[in-house]
C-alpha positions in Angstrom: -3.8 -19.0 -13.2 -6.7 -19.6 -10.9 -4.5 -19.1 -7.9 -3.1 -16.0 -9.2 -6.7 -14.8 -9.7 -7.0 -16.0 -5.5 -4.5 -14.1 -4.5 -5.7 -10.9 -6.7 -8.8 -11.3 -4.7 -6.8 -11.1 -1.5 -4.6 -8.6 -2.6 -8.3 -6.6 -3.4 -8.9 -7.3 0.4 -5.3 -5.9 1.5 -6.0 -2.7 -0.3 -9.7 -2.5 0.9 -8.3 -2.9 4.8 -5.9 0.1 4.1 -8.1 2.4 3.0 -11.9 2.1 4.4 -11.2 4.2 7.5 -11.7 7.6 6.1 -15.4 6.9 4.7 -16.0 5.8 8.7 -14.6 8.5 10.0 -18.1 10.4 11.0 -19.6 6.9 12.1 -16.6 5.9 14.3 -16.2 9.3 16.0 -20.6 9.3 16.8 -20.5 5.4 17.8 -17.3 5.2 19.5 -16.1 8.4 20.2 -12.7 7.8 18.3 -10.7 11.1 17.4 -8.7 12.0 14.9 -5.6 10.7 16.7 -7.1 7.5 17.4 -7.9 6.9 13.5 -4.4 8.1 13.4 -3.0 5.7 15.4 -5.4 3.1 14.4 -4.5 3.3 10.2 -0.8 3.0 11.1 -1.1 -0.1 13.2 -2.1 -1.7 10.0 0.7 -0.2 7.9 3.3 -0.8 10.6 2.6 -4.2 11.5 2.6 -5.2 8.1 5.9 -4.0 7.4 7.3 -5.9 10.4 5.6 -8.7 9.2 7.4 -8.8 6.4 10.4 -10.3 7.6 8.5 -13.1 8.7 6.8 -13.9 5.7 10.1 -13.4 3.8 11.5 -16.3 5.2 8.1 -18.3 5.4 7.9 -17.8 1.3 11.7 -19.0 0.7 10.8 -22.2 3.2 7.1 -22.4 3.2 6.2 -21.4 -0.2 3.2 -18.8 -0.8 0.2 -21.2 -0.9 0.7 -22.3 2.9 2.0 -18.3 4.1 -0.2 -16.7 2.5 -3.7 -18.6 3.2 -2.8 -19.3 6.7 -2.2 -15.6 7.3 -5.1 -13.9 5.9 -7.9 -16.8 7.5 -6.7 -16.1 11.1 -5.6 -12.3 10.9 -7.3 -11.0 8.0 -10.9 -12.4 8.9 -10.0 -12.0 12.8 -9.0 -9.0 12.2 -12.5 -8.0 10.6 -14.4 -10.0 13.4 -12.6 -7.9 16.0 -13.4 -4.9 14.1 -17.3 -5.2 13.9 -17.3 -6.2 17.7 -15.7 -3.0 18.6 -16.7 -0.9 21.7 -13.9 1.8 21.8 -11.4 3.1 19.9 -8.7 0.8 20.8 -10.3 -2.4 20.1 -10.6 -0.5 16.6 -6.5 -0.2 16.9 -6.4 -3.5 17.7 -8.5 -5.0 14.7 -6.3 -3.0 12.3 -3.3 -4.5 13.6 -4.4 -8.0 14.1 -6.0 -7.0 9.8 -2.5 -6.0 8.9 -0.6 -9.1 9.6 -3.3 -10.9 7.8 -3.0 -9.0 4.9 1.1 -9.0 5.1 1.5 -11.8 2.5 -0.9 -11.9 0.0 1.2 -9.8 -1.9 4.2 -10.9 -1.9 3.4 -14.4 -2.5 1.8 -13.2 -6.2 5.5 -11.4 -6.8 7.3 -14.2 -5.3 5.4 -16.6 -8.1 6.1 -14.1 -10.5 10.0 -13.6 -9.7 10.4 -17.2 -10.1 8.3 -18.3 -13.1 8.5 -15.6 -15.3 11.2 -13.2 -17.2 12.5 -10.5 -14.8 12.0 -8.1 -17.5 8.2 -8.9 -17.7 8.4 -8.4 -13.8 7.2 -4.7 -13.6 4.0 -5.5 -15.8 3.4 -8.1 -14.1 3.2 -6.6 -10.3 1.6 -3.5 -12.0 -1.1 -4.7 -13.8 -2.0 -7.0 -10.3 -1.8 -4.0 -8.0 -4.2 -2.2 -10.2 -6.9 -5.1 -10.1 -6.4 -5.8 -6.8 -6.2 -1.4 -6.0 -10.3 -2.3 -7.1 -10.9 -2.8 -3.3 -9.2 0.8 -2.8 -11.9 2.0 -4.5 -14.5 -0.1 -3.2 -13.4 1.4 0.3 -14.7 4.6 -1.0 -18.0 5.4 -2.1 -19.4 2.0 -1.8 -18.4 1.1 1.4 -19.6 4.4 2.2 -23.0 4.1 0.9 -22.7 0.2 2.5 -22.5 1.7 5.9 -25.4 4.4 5.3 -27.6 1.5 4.4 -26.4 -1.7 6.5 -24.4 -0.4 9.6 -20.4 -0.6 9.2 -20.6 -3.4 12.0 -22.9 -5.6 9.6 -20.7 -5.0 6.9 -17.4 -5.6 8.9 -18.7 -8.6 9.9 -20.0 -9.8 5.8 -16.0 -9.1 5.1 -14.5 -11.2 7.7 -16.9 -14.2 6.2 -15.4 -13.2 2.7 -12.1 -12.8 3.6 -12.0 -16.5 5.4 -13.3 -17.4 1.6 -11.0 -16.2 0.3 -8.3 -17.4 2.4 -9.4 -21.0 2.0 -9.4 -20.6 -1.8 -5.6 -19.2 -2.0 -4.8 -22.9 0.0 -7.0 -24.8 -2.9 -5.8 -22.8 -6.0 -2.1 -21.8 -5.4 0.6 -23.7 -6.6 3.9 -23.1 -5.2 6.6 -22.7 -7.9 9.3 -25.8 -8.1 12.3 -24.8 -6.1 16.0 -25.1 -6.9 17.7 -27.5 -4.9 20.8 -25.4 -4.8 19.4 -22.4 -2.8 17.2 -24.5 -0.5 19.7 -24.0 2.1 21.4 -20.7 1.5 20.8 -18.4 3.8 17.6 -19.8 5.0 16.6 -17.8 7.8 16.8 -13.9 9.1 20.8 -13.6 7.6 19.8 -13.1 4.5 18.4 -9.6 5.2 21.7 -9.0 6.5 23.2 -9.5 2.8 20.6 -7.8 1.1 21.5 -4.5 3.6 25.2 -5.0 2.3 24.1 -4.5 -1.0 25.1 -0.8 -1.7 23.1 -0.7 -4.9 19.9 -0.6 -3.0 20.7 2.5 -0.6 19.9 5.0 -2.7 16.5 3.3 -4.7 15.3 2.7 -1.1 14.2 6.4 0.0 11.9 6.3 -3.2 10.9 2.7 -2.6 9.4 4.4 1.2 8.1 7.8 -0.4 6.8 7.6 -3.3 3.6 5.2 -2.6 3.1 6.9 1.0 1.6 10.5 -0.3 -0.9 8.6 -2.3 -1.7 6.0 0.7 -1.6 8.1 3.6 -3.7 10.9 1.6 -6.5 8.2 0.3 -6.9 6.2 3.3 -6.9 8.6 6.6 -6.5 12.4 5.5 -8.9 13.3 2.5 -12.4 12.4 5.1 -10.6 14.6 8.2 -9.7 17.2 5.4 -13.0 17.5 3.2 -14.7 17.5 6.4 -13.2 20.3 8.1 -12.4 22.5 5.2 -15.1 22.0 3.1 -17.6 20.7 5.4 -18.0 17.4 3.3 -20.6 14.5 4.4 -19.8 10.6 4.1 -21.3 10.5 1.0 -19.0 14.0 -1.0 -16.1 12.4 1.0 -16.4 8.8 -1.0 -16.8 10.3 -4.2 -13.5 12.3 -3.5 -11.9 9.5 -2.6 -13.7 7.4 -4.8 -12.1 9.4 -7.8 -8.2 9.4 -6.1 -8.2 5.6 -6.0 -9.4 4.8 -9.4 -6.6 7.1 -10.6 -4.3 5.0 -8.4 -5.4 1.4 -10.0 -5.2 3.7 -13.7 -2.0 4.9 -12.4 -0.6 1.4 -11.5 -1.9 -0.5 -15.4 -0.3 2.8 -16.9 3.5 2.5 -15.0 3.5 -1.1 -16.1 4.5 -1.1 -19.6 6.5 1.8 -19.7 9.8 0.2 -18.5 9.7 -1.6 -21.2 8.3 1.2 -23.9 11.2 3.9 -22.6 13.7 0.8 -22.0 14.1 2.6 -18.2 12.8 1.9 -15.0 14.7 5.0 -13.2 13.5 8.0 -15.6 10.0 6.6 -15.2 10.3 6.7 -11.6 11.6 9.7 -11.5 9.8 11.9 -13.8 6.0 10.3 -12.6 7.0 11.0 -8.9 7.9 14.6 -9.8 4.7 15.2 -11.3 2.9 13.7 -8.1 5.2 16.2 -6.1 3.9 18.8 -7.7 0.3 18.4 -6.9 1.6 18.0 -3.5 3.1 21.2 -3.5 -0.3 22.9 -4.8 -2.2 21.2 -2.4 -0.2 23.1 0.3 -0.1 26.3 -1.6 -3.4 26.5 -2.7 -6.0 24.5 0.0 -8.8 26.5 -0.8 -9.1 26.1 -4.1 -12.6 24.3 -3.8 -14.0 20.8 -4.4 -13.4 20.3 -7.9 -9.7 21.4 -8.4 -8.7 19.6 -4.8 -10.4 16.3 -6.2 -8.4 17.1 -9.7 -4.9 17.7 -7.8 -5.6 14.5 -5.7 -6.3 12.5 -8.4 -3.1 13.1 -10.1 -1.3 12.1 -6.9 -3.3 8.8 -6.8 -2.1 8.1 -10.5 1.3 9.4 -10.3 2.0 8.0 -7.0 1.0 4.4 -8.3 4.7 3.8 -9.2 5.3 0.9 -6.5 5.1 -2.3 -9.1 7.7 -0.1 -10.7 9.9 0.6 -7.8 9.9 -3.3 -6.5 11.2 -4.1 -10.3 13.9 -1.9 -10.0 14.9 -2.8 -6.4 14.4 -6.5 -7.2 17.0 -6.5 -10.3 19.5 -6.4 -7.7 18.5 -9.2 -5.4 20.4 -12.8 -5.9 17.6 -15.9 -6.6 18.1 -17.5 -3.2 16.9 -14.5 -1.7 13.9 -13.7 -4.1 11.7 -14.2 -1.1 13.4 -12.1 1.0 14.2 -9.4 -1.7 11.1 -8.3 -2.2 9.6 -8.5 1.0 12.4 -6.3 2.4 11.1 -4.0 -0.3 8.0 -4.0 0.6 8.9 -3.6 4.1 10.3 -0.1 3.3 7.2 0.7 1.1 4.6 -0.2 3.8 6.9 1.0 6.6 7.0 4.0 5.1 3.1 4.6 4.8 3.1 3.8 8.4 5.1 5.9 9.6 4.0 8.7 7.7 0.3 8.0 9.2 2.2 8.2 12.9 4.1 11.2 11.9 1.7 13.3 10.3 -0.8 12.4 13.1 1.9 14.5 15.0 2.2 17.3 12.1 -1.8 17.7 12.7 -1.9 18.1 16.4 0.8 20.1 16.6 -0.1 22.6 13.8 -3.8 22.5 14.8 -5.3 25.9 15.2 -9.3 26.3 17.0 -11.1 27.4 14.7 -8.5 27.4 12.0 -8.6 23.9 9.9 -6.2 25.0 7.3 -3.6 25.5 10.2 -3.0 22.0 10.1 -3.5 20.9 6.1 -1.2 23.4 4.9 1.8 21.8 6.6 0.3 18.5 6.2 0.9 18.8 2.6 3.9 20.4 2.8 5.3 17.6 4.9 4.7 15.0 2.3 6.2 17.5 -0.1 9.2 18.0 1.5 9.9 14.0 2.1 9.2 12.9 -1.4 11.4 15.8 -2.9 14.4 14.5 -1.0 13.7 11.1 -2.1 14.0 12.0 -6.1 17.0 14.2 -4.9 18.7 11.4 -3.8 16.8 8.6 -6.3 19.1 10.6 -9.1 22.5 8.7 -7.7 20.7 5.1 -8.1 21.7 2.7 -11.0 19.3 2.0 -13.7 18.4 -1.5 -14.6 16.5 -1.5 -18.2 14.4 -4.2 -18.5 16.0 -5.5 -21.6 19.0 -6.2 -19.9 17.6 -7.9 -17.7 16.1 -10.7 -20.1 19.5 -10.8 -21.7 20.7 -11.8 -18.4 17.8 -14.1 -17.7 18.6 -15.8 -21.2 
């Protein structure tokens, strides 16, 4: 338990390093002269090299085992990462921190679900990620107004720097407190390396879950941690302090979002229909956002909000997906999962970097936040249009199985 309650901590850190850009947004554009582009850029570097990482750690959990992966990743890219960060002199350096912070933060994760997958029932598997994410989502909202309020009164370089001590704390005690789980001697060898991604694509079951698994935690993400600060601020000409309580507000819904999906699997005896009907609701805030902009502080904050808590289906999502991955590959399974889940939040930061630019009108902010939203509407509709063909997998059956 005490490990679990280590790596909770650095999951808290993994969600913090995702997020905290958009309450520096004024500070890093006055000190360093970064642009909207650069923040951009500088968000999906984390996402993106994160996702790529997961095919490392896949393998590194199946051989390795989570104590060793994770600790040794988050001490020399999590807390490097942060060092890097607080030295920064230019925007790039910024890029760089994020990227160097997101394969630090690549396994902390996974190596709570990889413990879970293997010592528990699958059908407790959904509560289980859930109800982790949504302590561990905590540091999403300490990214918010806290950090903001932390930067007004210490400097974000001093507290950058008070982070990377904590995160090589933390990193040390995930190497004390984690115990790996006993392995079975007949998959120790099977398909030990990069091949088994190769079977896991094979498996047809998994096509259609996957758009959903990419979409439906990237609205929420990309939203809360790089376009509500650029967005208040230009529309509504919101300060630091009005853009962390926004923000502040979306990512508690997200960690109430994520201990709310958690036991409904099991309550509705679905995982699909929950899905699906929680991700339509969170599409359509999305498409009020991009209908109705200007609809002032309070209903914007409310319509975010219920993206942030309908959005939170990801513990969900790796549940369903993960039903369908054979033991030996556990490791793999559900960091290929996560791959397309963090992949997808990166992209999306790339992409609707260009969406901005492209759309963007002097003297005109809504020019760009009115496709913005429709963007993301448009992507996580097609998802649930083609997350209707998927197979369910109820968690009862599951533990039948299992039993």
């Amino acid at each position: 338990m005490a490990g679990i309650v280590a790596l909770t901590v650095g999951y808290f850190l993994s969600q913090f390093y995702r997020s905290f850009l958009a309450v520096l947004t004024p500070a890093l554009t006055q000190d360093l002269g970064a642009t909207k582009a650069d923040l951009s850029i500088a968000s999906g570097a984390w996402f993106v090299v994160f996702a790529l990482m997961q095919f490392v750690v896949g393998v590194s959990l199946d051989r390795y085992g989570p104590r060793k992966t994770a600790s040794f990743l988050l001490v020399f890219g999590g807390a490097g990462g942060a060092v890097l960060f607080a030295a920064a002199s230019n925007a790039w350096m910024v890029v760089l921190a994020m990227a160097l912070n997101g394969i630090g933060c690549s396994a902390v994760l996974m190596a709570a679900v990889f413990i879970f997958a293997k010592s528990f029932s699958p059908a407790r598997l959904a509560i289980l990620i859930s109800w982790l994410i949504a302590f561990g989502t905590m540091g999403n909202v300490i990214s918010s107004a806290p950090m903001a309020a932390a930067a007004e009164a210490f400097g974000w370089r001093a507290v950058m720097a008070g982070l990377a001590v904590f995160t090589l704390l933390v990193g040390a005690a995930i190497y004390t407190l984690v115990r790996d789980p006993e392995s079975d001697p007949e998959e120790s060898g099977a398909n030990s390396g990069f091949s088994g991604y190769i079977e896991l694509l094979k498996l047809r079951v998994l096509w259609p879950i996957l758009p959903l698994v990419i979409f439906n935690y990237a609205p929420s993400a990309s939203i809360r941690g790089l376009w509500a600060g650029p967005f208040l601020a230009d529309v509504y000409d919101a300060d630091a302090l009005l853009i962390g309580e926004v923000t502040l507000f979306m990512a508690i819904a997200m960690s109430v979002g994520s201990f709310l999906y958690g036991p409904l699997d099991m309550f509705f005896k679905t995982r699909k229909w929950v899905a699906f009907c929680g991700n339509m609701i969170a599409l359509a805030a999305l498409g009020l956002l991009a209908l109705f902009p200007l609809a002032g502080i309070p209903a914007v904050t409310a319509l975010l909000v219920v993206v942030g808590l309908c959005g939170a289906s990801y513990g969900l999502m790796m549940s369903h997906g993960r039903a369908f991955v054979p033991s030996h590959l556990t490791g793999r399974g559900v960091t290929l999962l996560n791959f397309f889940s963090t992949g997808g939040v990166g992209v999306m930061q790339f992409a609707t970097g260009g969406v901005v630019a492209a759309t963007a009108v002097p003297g005109d902010p809504l020019a760009s936040y009115r496709p913005l939203f429709l963007f993301y509407f448009v992507l996580l509709g097609l998802a649930l249009a083609i997350y209707l063909f998927c197979r369910d997998a109820p968690p009862e059956v599951q533990a039948r199985h299992r039993d």
